[in-house]
C-alpha positions as CSV (number, residue, x, y, z in Angstrom):
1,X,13.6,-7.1,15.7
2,X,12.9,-4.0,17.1
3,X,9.6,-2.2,17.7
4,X,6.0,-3.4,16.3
5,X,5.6,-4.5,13.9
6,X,2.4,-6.1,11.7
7,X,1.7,-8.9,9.6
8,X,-0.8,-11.2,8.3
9,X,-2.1,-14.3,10.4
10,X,-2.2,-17.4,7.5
11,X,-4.6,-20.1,9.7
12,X,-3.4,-23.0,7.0
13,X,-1.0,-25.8,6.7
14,X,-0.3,-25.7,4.0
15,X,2.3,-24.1,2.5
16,X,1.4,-22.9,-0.6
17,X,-1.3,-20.7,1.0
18,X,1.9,-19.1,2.9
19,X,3.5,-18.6,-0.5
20,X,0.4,-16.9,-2.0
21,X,-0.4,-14.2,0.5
22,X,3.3,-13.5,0.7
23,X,2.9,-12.9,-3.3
24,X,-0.1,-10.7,-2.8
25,X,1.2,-8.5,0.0
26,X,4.5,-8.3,-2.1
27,X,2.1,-6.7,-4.7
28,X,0.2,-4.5,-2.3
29,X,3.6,-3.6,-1.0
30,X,4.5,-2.4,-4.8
31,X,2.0,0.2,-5.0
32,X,4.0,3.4,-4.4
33,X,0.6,5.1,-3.4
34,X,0.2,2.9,-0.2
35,X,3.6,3.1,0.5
36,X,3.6,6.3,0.8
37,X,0.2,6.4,2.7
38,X,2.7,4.3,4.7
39,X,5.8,6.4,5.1
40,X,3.1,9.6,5.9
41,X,1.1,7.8,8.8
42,X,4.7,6.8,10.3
43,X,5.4,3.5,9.5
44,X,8.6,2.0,7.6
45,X,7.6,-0.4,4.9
46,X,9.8,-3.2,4.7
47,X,9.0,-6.2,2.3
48,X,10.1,-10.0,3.8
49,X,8.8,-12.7,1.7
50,X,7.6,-15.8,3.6
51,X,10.9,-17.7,2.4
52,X,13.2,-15.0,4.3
53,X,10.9,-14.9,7.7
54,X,13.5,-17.2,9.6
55,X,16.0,-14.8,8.4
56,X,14.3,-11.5,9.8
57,X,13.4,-12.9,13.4
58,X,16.7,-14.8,14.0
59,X,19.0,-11.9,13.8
60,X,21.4,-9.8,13.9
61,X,19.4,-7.3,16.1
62,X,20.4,-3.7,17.0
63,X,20.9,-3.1,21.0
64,X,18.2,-1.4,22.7
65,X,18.7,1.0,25.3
């Protein structure tokens, strides 16, 4: 991973509270007038749900230079 990027800090342990503000930001995320308030203020809107996270931060990353 590359660059900033922002997220949502769940203070829980318990994992259905993960699964539930994954759901609702994967709503947010499907409102094509905040992503495009998005794309105009210069950020790339990517969607991970909470099941994929190990995915995304475990790789394959692009070199930096």
């Amino acid at each position: 991973m590359d660059g900033g990027y922002r997220g949502v800090a769940v203070r829980s342990r318990r994992l259905r509270r993960y699964e539930a503000v994954s759901d609702m930001m994967e709503a947010l995320n499907k409102d094509p007038e905040l992503r495009r308030k998005m794309v105009d203020g210069g950020f790339e809107v990517i969607d991970v749900p909470y099941d994929k996270v190990p995915e995304v931060h475990e790789g394959p990353h692009p070199p930096t230079t």
